[in-house]
C-alpha positions as CSV (number, residue, x, y, z in Angstrom):
1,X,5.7,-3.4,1.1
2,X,6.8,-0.2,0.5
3,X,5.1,3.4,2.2
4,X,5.8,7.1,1.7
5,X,4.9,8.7,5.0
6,X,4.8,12.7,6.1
7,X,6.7,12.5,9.7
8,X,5.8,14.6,12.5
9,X,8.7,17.3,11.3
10,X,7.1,17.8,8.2
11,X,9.8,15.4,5.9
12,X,9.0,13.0,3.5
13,X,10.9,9.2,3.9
14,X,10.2,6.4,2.2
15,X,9.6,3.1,4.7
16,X,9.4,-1.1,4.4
17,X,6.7,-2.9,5.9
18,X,6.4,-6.7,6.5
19,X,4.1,-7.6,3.1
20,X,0.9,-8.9,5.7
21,X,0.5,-5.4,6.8
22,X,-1.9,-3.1,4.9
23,X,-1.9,0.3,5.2
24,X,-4.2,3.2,3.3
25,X,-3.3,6.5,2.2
26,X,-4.2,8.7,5.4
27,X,-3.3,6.4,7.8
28,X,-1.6,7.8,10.6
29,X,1.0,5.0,12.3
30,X,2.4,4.6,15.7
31,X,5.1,7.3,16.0
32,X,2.5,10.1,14.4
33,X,3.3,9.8,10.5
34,X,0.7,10.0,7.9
35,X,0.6,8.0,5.0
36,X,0.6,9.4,2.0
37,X,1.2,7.2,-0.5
38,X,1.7,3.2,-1.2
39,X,3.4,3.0,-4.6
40,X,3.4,-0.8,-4.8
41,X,0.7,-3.0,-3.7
42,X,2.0,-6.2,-3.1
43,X,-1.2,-8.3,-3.5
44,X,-4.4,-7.8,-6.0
45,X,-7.6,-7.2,-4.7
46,X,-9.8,-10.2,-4.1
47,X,-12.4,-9.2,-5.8
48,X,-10.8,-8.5,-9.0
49,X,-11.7,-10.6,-11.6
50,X,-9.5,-11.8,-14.3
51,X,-10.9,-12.4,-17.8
52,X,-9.8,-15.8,-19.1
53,X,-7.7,-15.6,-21.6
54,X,-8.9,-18.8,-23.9
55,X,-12.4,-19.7,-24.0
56,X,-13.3,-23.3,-24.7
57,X,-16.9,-23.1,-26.0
């Protein structure tokens, strides 16, 4: 999983995370960055529904 954070210094880096790790824009992590943005969500959300895509009525 990919995260753009804001570092302590004010720079921008993009950073990988193992894919079980979830993160939120605004979280701050252990060395003081912010999140600011998670470009690509690994996973869907669980409560997503798909619609089916035949029906067999």
């Amino acid at each position: 999983m990919w995260v753009i954070v804001t570092r302590p210094d004010g720079k921008v880096e993009e950073r990988e995370y193992l894919a079980d790790q979830e993160f939120q824009i605004g979280d701050v992590l252990e060395d003081g960055s912010i999140v600011f943005d998670v470009p690509y969500p690994e996973d869907t959300d669980d409560d997503m529904v798909e619609p089916d895509m035949f029906d067999d009525d």
